[in-house]
N, C-alpha and C positions, 0 to 999 in steps of 0.2 A: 504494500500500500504506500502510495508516496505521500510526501511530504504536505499539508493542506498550505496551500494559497497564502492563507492569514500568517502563517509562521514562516512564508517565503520560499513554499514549492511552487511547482509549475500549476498552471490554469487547467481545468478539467473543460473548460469552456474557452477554449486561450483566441478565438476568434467571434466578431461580433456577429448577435443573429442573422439570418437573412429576412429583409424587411424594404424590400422594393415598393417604389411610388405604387399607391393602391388606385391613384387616378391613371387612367390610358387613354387609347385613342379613341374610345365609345365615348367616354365620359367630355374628348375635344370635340367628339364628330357632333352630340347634342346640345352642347355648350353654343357651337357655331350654328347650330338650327334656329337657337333664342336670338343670339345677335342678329341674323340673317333676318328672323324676323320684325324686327326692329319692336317685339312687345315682349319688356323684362319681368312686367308687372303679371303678379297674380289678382284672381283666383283664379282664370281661364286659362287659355296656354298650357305648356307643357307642366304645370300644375294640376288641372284636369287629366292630363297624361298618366301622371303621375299615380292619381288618388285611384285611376280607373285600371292602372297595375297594379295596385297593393289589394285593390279589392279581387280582381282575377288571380292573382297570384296565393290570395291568401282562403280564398272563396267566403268572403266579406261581403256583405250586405251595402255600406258606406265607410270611405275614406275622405277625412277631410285634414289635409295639409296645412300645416302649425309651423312658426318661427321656431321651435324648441323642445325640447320634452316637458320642460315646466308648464308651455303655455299649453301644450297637449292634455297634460292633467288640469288644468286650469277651466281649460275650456270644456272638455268631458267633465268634470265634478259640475259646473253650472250648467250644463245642459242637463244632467243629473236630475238638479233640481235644487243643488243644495245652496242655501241662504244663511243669515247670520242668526249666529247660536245654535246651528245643527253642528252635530257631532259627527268626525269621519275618523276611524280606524284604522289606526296602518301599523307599521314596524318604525321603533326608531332606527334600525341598522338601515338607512335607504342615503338617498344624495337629499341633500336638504332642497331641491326642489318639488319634492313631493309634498313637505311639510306648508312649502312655501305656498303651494296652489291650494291646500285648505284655509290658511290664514290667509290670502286676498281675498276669500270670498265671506271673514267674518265668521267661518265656520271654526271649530275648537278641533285641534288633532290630539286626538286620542291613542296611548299608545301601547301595541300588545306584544309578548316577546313570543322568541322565534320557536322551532323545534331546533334541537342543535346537531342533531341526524341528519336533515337536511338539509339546514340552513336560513329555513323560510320563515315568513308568518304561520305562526299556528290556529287552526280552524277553532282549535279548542280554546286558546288564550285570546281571540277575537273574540268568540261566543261571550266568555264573562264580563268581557268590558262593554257588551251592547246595552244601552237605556230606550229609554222612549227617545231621546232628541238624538239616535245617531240616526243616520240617512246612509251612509255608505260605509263600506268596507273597502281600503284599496291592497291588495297581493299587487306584492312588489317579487317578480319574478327575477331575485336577486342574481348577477351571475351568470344570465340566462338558465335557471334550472328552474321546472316547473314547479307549482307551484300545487298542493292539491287540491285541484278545485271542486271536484266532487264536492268534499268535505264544505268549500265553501259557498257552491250556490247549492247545497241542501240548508245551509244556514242561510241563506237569503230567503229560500222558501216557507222557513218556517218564522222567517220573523220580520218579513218585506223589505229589509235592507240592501240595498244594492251594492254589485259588485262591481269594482272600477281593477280593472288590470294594470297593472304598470308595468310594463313593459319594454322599459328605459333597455335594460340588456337583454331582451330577450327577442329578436327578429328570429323569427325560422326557427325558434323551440314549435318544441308541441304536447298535448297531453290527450292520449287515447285518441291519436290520429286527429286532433282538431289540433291549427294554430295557435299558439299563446298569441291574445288579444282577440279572439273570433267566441270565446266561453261566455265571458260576465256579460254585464250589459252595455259596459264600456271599454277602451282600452286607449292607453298615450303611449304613443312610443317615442323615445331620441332619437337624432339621428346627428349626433356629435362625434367628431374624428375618433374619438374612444371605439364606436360602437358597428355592429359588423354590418349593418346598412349605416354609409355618413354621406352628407353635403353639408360637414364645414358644421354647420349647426343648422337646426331644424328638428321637425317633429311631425305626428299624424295621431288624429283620433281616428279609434274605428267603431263600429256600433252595428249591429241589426235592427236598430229602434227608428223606426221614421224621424220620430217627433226629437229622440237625441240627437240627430243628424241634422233635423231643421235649425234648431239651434246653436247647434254646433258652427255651423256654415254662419248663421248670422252675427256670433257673438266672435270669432276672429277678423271680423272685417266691422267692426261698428256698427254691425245691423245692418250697412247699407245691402240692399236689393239688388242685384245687378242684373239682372234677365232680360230688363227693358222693358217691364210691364210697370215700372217707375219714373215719370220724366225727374228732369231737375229740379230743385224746389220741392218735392213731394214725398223724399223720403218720408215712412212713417217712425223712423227712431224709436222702435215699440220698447227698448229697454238700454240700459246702459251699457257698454261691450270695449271691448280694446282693440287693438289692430295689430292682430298678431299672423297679416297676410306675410305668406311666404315668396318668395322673387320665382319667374319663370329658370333663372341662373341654377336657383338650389335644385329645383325638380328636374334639370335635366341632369343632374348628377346623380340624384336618386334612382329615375330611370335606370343608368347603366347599372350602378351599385345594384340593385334586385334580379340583375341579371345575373350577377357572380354569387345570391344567396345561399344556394342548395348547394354547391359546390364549396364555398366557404362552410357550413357548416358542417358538411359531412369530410372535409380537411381536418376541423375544429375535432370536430369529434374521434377521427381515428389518432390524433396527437393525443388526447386524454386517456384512452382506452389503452393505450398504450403506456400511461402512467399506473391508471390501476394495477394493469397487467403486471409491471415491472418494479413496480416503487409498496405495494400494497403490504410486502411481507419486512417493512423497515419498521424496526420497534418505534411505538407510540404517535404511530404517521397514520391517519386516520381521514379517510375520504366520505365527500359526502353522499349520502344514502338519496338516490333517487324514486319521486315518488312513482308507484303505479301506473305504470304506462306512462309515466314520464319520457322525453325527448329531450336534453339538453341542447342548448344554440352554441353554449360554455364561454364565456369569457375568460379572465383569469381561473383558476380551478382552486376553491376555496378548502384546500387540507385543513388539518387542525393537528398539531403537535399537542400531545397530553402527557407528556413526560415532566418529571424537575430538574432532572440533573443531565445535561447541561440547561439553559433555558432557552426558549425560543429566539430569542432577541439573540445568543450565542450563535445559535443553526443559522439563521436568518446573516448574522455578518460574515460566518464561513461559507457560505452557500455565496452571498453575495461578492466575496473575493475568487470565488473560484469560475466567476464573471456570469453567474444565476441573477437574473432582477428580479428577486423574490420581495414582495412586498406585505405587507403586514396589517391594513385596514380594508377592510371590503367598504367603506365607501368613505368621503374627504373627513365627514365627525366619523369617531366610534360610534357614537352614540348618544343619538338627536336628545335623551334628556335627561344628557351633561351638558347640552351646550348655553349660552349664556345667554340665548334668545329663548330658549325655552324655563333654564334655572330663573329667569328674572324678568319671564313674559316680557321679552325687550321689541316689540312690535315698530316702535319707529327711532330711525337711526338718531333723534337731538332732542330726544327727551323720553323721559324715563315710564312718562304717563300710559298707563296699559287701557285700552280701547276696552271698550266696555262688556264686550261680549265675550270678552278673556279674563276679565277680572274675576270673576270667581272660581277660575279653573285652579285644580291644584295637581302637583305631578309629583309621585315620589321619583327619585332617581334611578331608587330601587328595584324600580317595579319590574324589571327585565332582565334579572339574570343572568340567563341563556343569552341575552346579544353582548354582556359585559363579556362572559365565560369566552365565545368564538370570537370575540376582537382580541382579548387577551394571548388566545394558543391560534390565530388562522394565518397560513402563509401561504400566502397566495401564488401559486405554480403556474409560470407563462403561458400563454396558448395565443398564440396566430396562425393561421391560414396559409403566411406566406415562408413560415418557418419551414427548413430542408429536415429530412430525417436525419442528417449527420446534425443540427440547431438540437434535436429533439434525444437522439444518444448522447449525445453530452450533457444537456441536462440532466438524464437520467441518468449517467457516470459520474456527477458533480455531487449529487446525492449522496448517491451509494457511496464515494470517495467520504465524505462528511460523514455519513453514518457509520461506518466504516472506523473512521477515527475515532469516535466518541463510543459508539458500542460494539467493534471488534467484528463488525458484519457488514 
């Protein structure tokens, strides 16, 4: 066994990933169709294009194209229905834009911990936090790992709450042969250079609800009507809404990107199964449990180290000398409530005055466990699509080298 990296052997990893421009010439040739047509602007245009491939490709009812994942939750929760002092349900392990689209609309986030098997929201620790004023539940398809939704629209059923998918990492999962985001009654997806559909930044609600989708459409563009059955002057402004139009620019990037989805994920996926396969039998290295007919899309691959001795943060800088970017939070907070927007309901950035329909909310820190437990031990194992299988044996040599030195295997 040689020497580790961190004490000044050689690299198990001694060359950097491969990671080629993910943009090409599909993504120039549609780019130049927008210019060409000299119309940048949405909703129309290769926006329409756009919304009318995610819905064929995903076999979607309604697609409606968003500036962001935030504004995609944003705008699903108020098409939703949800208003100020309803209560919406989620995980604090998420990217604080999911928190962020229940607090613009006034509504109070509520927050349930995960299962630590598989990483998720749990059906069961949702269930106990429901009252009379929650309205939604949002499964945050962490990771892109599904998420169980059985469990979760049997509990919409029994207690009318609706389900919002978030779907920020999850393009091209699935569970029991449906899409993640084609299940609940909603769904937001990102489409951030992080994410395995990107144009830069952007997002998509999807729905089978007419009536979610009529407003969804109205509430990203200010209400305005644009069909032509509206002259100038006549808008009817029937509600207040923001302008969360996306550019004809982003959509034709999307376009080609849904091109390479089925291909990238089923990449994704034979790099990870090939972690199970090879890494599964390393003391206290513990992968996560996917649900029942679950389909992973997989981003990072969220392990969990359960050992003491050495500590994770130990693994984590010898892993990462031996040229592994193993990372250590599944999203930018640990955990939405530690954070100092939630510890001290800090709603607006230049005063400390908490809006009214938060003011009686109380949060213990506590109350989550299991997301303290998986941020504390999770280290997150690379995965890209455009990584070689020699990217993919050196990781898994970088490992076993590391394990290897600490416990003799």
């Amino acid at each position: 066994m040689s020497k580790l990296a961190i004490h000044g052997g050689p690299k198990a990893k001694p060359t950097p990933y491969h990671l080629p421009n993910r943009y090409g010439e599909e993504d120039l040739a549609l780019l130049k169709e927008v210019i060409d047509s000299g119309k940048l602007m949405g909703p129309g245009g290769k926006v329409r294009e756009f919304e009318e491939a995610i819905a064929m490709a995903y076999g979607a009812r309604h697609v409606v194209m968003v500036t962001s994942g935030t504004a995609a939750l944003h705008t699903a929760l108020a098409a939703l229905g949800v208003a100020e002092g309803d209560e919406v349900i989620t995980t604090p392990m998420t990217d604080i834009g999911t928190v962020a689209a229940i607090l613009a609309l006034h509504a109070v986030p509520v927050f349930a911990d995960i299962d630590l098997a598989t990483r998720l929201i749990s059906p069961e620790s949702a269930r106990a936090r429901i009252t009379d004023r929650t309205k939604v539940v949002i499964t945050v398809h962490m990771a892109g790992l599904p998420c169980d939704m059985d469990g979760f629209m049997a509990l919409s059923r029994e207690t009318d709450v609706k389900i919002l998918e978030d779907c920020a990492q999850g393009h091209g999962g699935k569970y029991k042969g449906r899409f993640l985001g084609t299940i609940g009654h909603a769904a937001g997806f990102s489409m951030n250079e992080s994410k395995q559909i990107t144009t830069g930044d952007g997002g998509y609600v999807v729905t089978a609800d007419d009536k979610v989708a009529w407003v969804a459409n109205l509430f990203r563009d200010k209400t305005y009507i644009r069909d032509g059955s509206v002259g100038r002057g006549g808008q009817p402004i029937p509600f207040a809404a923001l302008n969360y139009r996306p550019t004809c620019l982003q959509a034709a990037v999307g376009i080609a990107q849904l091109h390479k989805l089925a291909d990238l994920v089923a990449r994704r996926d034979t790099i990870v199964q090939r972690y199970y396969t090879e890494l599964s039998d390393l003391k206290d290295l513990n992968f996560p449990k996917i649900v029942d007919g679950g389909e992973a899309s997989w981003w990072p691959l969220p392990a969990r180290y359960t050992g003491q001795e050495p500590t994770r943060d130990e693994l984590v800088k010898a892993l990462q000398a031996e040229g592994v970017p193993i990372s250590t939070g599944m999203s930018p907070a640990n955990n939405t409530l530690r954070t100092e927007m939630i510890r001290k309901k800090k709603y607006y950035p230049l005063t400390d005055e908490i809006p009214g329909f938060w003011r009686d909310t109380v949060y213990d820190p506590d109350s989550c466990p299991n997301v303290d437990d998986l941020q504390e031990t999770v280290m997150r194992l690379p995965v890209d699509q455009r990584y070689t299988d020699e990217d993919v044996d050196q990781t898994i040599a970088a490992f076993r080298k590391v394990w290897g030195h600490y416990f003799g295997k």
